[in-house]
C-alpha beads as a LAMMPS data file, in Angstrom:
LAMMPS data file: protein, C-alpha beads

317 atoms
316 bonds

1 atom types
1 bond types

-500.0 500.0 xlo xhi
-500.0 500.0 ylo yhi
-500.0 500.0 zlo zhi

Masses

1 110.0

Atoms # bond

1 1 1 270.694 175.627 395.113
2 1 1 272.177 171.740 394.442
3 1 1 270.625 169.108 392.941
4 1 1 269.975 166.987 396.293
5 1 1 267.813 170.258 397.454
6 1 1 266.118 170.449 394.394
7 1 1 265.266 166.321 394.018
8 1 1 264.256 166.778 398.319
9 1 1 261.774 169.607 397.178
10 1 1 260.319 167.913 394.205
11 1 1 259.925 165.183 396.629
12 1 1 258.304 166.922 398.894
13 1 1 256.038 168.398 396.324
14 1 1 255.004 165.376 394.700
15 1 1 254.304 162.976 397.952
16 1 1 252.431 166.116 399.557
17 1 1 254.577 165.275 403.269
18 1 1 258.301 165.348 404.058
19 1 1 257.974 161.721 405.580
20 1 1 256.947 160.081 402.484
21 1 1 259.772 162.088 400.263
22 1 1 261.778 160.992 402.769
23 1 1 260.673 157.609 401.905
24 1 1 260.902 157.888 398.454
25 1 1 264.433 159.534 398.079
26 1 1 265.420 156.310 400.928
27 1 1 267.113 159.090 402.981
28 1 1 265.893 160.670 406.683
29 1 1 263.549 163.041 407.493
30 1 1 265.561 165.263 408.791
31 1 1 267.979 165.092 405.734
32 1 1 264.992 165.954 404.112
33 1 1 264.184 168.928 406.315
34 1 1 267.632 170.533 406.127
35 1 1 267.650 170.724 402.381
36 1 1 264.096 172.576 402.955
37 1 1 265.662 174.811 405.327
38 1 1 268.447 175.395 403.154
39 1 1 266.190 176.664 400.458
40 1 1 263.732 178.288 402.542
41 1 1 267.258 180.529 403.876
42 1 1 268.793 181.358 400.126
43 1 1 265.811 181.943 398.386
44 1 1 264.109 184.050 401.334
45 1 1 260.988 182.584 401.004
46 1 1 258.831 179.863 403.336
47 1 1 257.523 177.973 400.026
48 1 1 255.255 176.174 402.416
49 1 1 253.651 175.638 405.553
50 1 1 251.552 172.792 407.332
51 1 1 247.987 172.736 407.394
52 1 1 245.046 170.538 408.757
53 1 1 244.368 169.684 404.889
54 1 1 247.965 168.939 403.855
55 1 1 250.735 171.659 402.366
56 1 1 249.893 174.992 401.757
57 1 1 252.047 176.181 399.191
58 1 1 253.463 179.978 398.953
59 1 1 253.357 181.726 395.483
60 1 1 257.495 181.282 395.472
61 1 1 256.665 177.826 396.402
62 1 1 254.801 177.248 393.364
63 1 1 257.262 178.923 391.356
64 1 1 259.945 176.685 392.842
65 1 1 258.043 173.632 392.482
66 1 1 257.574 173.889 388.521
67 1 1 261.090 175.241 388.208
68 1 1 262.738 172.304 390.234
69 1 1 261.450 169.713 388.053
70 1 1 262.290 171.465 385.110
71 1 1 265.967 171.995 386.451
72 1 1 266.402 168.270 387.290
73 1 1 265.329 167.375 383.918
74 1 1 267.425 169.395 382.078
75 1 1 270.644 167.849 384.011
76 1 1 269.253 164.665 383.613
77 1 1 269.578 165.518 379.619
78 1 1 273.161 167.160 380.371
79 1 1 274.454 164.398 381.548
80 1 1 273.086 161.999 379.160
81 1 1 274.013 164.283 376.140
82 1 1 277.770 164.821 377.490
83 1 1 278.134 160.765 378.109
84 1 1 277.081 160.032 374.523
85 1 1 278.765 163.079 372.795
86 1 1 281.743 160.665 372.453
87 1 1 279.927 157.977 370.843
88 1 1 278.214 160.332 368.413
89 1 1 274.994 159.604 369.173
90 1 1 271.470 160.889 369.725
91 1 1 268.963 159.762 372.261
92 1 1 265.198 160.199 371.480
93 1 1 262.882 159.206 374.393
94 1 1 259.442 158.715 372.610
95 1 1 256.247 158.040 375.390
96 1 1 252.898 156.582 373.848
97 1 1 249.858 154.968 374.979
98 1 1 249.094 151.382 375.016
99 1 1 247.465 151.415 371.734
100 1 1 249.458 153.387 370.074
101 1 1 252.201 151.771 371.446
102 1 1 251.348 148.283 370.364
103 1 1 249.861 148.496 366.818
104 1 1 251.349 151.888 365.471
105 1 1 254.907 153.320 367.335
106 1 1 256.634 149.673 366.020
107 1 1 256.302 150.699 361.783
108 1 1 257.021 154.454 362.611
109 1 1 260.090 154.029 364.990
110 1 1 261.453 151.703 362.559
111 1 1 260.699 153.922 359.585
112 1 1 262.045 157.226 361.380
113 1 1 265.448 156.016 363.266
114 1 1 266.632 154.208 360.099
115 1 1 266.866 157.948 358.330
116 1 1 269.648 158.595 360.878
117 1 1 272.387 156.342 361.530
118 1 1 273.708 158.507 365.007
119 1 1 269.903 158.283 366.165
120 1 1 268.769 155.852 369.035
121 1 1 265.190 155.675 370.009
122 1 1 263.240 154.827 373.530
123 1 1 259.514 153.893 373.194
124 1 1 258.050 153.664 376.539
125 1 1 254.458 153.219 377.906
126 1 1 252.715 156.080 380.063
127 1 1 249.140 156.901 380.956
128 1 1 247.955 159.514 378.665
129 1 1 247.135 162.017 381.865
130 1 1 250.734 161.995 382.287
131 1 1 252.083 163.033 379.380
132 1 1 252.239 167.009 380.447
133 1 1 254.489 166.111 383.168
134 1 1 256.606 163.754 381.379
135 1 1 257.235 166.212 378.979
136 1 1 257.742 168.985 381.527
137 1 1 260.164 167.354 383.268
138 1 1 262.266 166.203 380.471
139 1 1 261.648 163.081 380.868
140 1 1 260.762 162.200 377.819
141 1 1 260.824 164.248 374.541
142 1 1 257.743 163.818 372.385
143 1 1 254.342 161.798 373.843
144 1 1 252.170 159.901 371.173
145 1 1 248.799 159.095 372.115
146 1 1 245.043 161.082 372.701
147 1 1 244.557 164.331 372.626
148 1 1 244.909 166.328 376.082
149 1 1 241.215 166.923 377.715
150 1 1 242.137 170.312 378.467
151 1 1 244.249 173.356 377.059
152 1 1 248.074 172.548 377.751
153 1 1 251.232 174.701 376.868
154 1 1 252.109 172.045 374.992
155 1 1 252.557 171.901 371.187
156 1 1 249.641 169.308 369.871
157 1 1 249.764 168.276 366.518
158 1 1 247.224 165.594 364.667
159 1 1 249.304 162.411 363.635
160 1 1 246.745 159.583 362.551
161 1 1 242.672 159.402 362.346
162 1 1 241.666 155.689 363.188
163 1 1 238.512 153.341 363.413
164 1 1 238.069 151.651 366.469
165 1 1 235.315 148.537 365.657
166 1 1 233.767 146.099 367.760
167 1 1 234.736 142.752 366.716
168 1 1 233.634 139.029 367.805
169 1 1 234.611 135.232 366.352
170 1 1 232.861 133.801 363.608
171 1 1 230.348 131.868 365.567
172 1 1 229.258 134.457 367.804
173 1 1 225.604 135.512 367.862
174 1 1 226.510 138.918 366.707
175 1 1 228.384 137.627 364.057
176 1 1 226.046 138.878 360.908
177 1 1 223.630 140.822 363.284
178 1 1 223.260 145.321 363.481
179 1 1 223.946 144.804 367.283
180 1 1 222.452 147.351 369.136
181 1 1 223.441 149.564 372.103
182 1 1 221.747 146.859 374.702
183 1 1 223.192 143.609 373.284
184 1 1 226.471 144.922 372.983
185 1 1 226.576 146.154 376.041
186 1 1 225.776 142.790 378.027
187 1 1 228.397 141.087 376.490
188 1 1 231.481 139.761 377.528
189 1 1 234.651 142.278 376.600
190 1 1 237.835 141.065 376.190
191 1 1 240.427 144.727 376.243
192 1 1 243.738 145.276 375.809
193 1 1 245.755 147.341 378.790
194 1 1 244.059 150.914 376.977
195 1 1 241.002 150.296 379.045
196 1 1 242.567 150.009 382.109
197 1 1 242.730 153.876 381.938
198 1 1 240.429 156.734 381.455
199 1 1 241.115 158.514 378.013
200 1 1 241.315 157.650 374.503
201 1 1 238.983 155.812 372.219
202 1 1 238.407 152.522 373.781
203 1 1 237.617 153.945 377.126
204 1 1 235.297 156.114 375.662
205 1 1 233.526 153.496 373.496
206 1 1 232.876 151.622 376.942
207 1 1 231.271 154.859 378.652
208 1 1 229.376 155.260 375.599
209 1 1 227.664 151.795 375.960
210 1 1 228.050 151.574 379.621
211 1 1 229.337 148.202 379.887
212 1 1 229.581 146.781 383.278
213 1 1 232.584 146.322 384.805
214 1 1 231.918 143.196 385.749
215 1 1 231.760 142.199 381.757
216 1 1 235.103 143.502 381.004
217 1 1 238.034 141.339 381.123
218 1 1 241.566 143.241 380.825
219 1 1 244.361 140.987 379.077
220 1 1 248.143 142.056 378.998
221 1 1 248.155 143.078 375.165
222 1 1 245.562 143.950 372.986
223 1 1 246.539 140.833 370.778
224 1 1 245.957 138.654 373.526
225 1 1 242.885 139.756 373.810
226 1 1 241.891 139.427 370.164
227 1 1 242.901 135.487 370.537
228 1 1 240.522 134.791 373.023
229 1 1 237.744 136.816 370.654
230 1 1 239.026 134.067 367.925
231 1 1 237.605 131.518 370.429
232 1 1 234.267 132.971 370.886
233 1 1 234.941 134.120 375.180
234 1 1 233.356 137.562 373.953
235 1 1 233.675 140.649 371.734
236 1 1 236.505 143.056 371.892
237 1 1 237.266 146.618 370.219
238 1 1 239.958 147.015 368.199
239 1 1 241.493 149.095 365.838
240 1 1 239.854 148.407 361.956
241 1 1 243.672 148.035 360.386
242 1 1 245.051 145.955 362.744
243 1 1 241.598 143.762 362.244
244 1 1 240.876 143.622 358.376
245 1 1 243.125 140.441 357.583
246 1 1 241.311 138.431 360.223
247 1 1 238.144 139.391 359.208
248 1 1 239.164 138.700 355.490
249 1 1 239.883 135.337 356.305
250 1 1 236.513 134.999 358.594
251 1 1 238.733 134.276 361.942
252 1 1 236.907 137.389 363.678
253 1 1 233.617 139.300 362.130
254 1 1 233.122 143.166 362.389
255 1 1 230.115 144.141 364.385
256 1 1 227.385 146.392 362.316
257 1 1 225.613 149.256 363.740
258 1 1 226.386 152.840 364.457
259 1 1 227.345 151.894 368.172
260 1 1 230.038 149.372 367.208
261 1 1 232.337 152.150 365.809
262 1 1 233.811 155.277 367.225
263 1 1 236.190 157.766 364.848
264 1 1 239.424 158.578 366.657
265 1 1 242.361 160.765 366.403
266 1 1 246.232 160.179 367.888
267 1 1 248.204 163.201 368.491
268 1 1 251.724 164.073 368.855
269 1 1 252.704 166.675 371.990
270 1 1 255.794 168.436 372.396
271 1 1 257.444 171.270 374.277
272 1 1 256.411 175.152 373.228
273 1 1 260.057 176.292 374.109
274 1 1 263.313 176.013 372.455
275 1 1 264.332 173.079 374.568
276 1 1 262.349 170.903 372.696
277 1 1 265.046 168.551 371.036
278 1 1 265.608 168.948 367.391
279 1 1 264.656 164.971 366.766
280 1 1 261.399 165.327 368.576
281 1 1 260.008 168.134 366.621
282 1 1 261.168 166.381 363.289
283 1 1 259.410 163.591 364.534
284 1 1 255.829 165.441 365.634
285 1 1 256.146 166.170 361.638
286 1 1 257.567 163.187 360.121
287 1 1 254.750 161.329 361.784
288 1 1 251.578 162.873 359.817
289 1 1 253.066 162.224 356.435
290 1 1 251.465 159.597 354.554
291 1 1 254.518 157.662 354.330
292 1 1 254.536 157.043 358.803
293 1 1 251.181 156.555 358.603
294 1 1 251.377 153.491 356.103
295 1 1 254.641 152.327 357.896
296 1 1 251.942 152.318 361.193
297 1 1 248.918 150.675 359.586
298 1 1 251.734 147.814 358.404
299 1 1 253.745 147.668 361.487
300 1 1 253.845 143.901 362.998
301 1 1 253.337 145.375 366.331
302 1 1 254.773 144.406 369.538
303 1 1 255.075 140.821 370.136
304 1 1 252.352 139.428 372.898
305 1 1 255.321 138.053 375.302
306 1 1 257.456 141.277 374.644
307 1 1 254.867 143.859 375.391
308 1 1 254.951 145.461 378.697
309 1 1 251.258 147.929 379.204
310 1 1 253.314 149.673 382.190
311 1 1 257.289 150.549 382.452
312 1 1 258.147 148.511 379.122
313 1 1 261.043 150.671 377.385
314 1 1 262.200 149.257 373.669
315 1 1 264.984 150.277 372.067
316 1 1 265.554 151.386 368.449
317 1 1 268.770 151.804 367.126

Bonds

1 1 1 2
2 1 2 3
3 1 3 4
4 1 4 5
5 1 5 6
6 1 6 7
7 1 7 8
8 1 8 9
9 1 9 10
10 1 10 11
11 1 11 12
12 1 12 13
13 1 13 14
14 1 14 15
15 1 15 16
16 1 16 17
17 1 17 18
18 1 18 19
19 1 19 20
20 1 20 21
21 1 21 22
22 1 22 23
23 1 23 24
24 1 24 25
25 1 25 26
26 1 26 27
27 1 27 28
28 1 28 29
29 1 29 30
30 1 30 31
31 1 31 32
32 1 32 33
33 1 33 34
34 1 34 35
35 1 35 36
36 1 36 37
37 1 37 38
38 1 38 39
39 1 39 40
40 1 40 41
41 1 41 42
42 1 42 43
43 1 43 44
44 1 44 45
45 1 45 46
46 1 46 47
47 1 47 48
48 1 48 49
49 1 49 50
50 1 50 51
51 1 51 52
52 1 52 53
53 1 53 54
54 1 54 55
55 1 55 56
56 1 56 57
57 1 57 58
58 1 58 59
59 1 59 60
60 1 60 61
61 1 61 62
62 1 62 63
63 1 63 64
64 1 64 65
65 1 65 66
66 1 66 67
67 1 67 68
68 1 68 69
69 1 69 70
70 1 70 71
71 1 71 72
72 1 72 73
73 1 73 74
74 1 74 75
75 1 75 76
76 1 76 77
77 1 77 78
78 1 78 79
79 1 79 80
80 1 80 81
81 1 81 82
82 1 82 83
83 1 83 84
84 1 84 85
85 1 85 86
86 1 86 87
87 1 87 88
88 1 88 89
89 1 89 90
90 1 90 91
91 1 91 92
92 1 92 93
93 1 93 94
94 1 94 95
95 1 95 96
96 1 96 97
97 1 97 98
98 1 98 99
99 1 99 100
100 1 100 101
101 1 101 102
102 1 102 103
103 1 103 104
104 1 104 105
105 1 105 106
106 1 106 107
107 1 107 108
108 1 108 109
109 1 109 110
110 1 110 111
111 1 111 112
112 1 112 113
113 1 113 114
114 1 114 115
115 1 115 116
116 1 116 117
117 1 117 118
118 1 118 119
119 1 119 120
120 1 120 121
121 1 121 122
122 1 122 123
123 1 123 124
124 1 124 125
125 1 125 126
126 1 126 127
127 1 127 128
128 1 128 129
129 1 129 130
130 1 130 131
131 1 131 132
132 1 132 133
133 1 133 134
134 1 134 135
135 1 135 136
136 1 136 137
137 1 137 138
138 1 138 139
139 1 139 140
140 1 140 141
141 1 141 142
142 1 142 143
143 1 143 144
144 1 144 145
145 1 145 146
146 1 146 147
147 1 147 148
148 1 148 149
149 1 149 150
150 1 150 151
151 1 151 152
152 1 152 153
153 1 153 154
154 1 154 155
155 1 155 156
156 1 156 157
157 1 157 158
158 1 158 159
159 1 159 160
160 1 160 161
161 1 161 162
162 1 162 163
163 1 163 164
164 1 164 165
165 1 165 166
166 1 166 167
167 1 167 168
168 1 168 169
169 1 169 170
170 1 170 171
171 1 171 172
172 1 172 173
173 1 173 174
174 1 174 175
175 1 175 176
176 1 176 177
177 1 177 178
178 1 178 179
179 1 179 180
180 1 180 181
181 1 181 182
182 1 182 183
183 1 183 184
184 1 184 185
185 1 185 186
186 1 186 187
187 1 187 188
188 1 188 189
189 1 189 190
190 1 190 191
191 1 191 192
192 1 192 193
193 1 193 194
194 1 194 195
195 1 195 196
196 1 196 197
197 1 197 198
198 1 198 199
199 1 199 200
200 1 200 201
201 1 201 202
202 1 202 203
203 1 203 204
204 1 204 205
205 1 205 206
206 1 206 207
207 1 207 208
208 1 208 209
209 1 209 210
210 1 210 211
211 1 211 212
212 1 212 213
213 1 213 214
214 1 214 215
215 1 215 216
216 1 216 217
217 1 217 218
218 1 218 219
219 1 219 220
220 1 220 221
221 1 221 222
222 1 222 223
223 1 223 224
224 1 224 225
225 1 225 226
226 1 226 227
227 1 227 228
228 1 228 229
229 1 229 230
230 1 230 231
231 1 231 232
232 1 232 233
233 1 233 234
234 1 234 235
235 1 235 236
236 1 236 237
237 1 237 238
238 1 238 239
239 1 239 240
240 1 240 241
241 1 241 242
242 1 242 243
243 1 243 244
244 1 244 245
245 1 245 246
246 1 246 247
247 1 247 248
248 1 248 249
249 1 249 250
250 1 250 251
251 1 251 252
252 1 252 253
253 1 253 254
254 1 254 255
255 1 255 256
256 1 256 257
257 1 257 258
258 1 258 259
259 1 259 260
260 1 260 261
261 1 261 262
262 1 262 263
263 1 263 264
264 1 264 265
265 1 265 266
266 1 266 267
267 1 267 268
268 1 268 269
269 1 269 270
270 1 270 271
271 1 271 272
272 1 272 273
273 1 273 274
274 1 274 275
275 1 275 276
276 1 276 277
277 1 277 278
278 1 278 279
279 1 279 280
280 1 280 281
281 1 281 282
282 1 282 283
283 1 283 284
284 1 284 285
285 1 285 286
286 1 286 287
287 1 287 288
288 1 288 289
289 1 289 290
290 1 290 291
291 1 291 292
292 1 292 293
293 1 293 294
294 1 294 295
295 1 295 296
296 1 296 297
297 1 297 298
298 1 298 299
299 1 299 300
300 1 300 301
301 1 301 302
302 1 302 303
303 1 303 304
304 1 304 305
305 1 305 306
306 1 306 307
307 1 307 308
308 1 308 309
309 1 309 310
310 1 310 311
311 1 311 312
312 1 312 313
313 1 313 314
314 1 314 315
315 1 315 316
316 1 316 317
């Protein structure tokens, strides 16, 4: 088996038709279909067949398709650890959710890569529901963000409990008022990128209430949001650290009542198996001590113009 075969199956795999891996790889579709053929003849095995509904896989097919991405992963990481062997370096890819990502992964990253001077760090932004394959591919080493909805092979450790609170400007008619589940609901919301998916803590909050998407209004950061709050446009959640020197100074106002708070945990996942990099374990760890966690809660965050909710990769060295 060669890489090409390997990237034209994975294709195949994840587009569901030869003619869109084709696409995706930018080669031919019959390039595509000899590398099948080439597999399907070493390995003795169809791996899959057309159907009315799509691909039907065979059992070796499955096998195949979970091995294949592993595989390419762990070259990727060959070839990345062999061209920076000479420099001396390490490379830790770090994913994380919007929220995370913005208000907490700045004061850890910071904190953690200046214990090693041969360490690099790459924070990047995923959707939660992706972490498991990120991981599983070797595309990244440790994921920061909720808590899987279901069981995963992957190792799942608590890193931070946090307050999301509903919060509004000074002069709103909340302001000073034990809102209830009806009047929060019909207002305005003005959300960071975090809602623009379906887990975690703000998402939830918004089922919970069952705000309208017609009332929600998705910015590019979660700070930009926040400033239009400051200007009375709606109410917004947000997370109670981030929030408590604005509402010390009266810009914004904390919403009372039960349903303008939800409890929240982030959680660190890794790999179950040995290939789990060193750096990403002592991470998973390094981030529950009480010394990350006040290096998150007084992290400046990601600057509005700098943050990216999508691809954005940052660079800690």
């Amino acid at each position: 088996m060669t890489p090409t075969q390997l990237r034209a199956y994975s294709a195949v795999v994840r587009r569901g038709s030869v003619k869109q891996a084709a696409a995706e790889l930018s080669v031919s579709e019959s390039a595509i279909s000899l590398h099948i053929g080439q597999l399907r003849k070493e390995l003795g095995d169809q791996l899959f067949t057309r159907t009315a509904a799509g691909l039907a896989f065979t059992p070796g097919g499955l096998r195949l398709a979970s091995r294949s991405a592993e595989m390419l992963g762990l070259q990727d990481i060959t070839v990345r650890e062999v061209s920076t062997a000479g420099t001396g370096r390490r490379l830790l890819r770090v994913a994380a959710s919007s929220l995370f990502a913005e208000h907490a992964a700045p004061g850890l990253i910071e904190l953690f890569a200046g214990r090693a001077d041969d360490l690099d760090v790459e924070l990047s932004v995923h959707h939660p529901a992706s972490f498991e394959a990120q991981l599983l591919t070797r595309s990244v080493d440790i994921a920061i963000g909720p808590r899987p909805a279901a069981e995963t092979g992957l190792v799942c450790r608590p890193v931070m409990n946090y307050r999301v609170v509903v919060v509004a400007g000074a002069n709103h008619p909340l302001a000073g008022v034990r809102a209830s589940a009806a009047q929060l609901r019909d207002q305005t919301w003005l959300l960071g990128p975090s809602a623009a998916v379906d887990m975690g803590a703000i998402p939830a909050l918004l089922r919970r209430l069952a705000v309208a998407e017609g009332n929600q209004q998705i910015f590019q950061s979660h700070a930009a949001a926040l400033e239009e709050v400051k200007r009375g446009k709606g109410v917004a959640p947000a997370l109670s650290f981030t929030v408590a020197p604005d509402v010390r100074t009266g810009q914004l106002v904390q919403l009372a009542g039960p349903y303008a708070t939800l409890e929240a945990v982030w959680h660190s996942l890794t790999l179950a198996d040995r290939g789990t990099p060193s750096a990403a374990a002592e991470l998973a760890r390094f981030a529950a001590s009480p010394r990350a966690i006040q290096a998150m809660m007084r992290g400046s965050g990601v600057n509005v113009s700098h943050f990216r909710p999508s691809v954005h990769v940052t660079l800690w060295s």
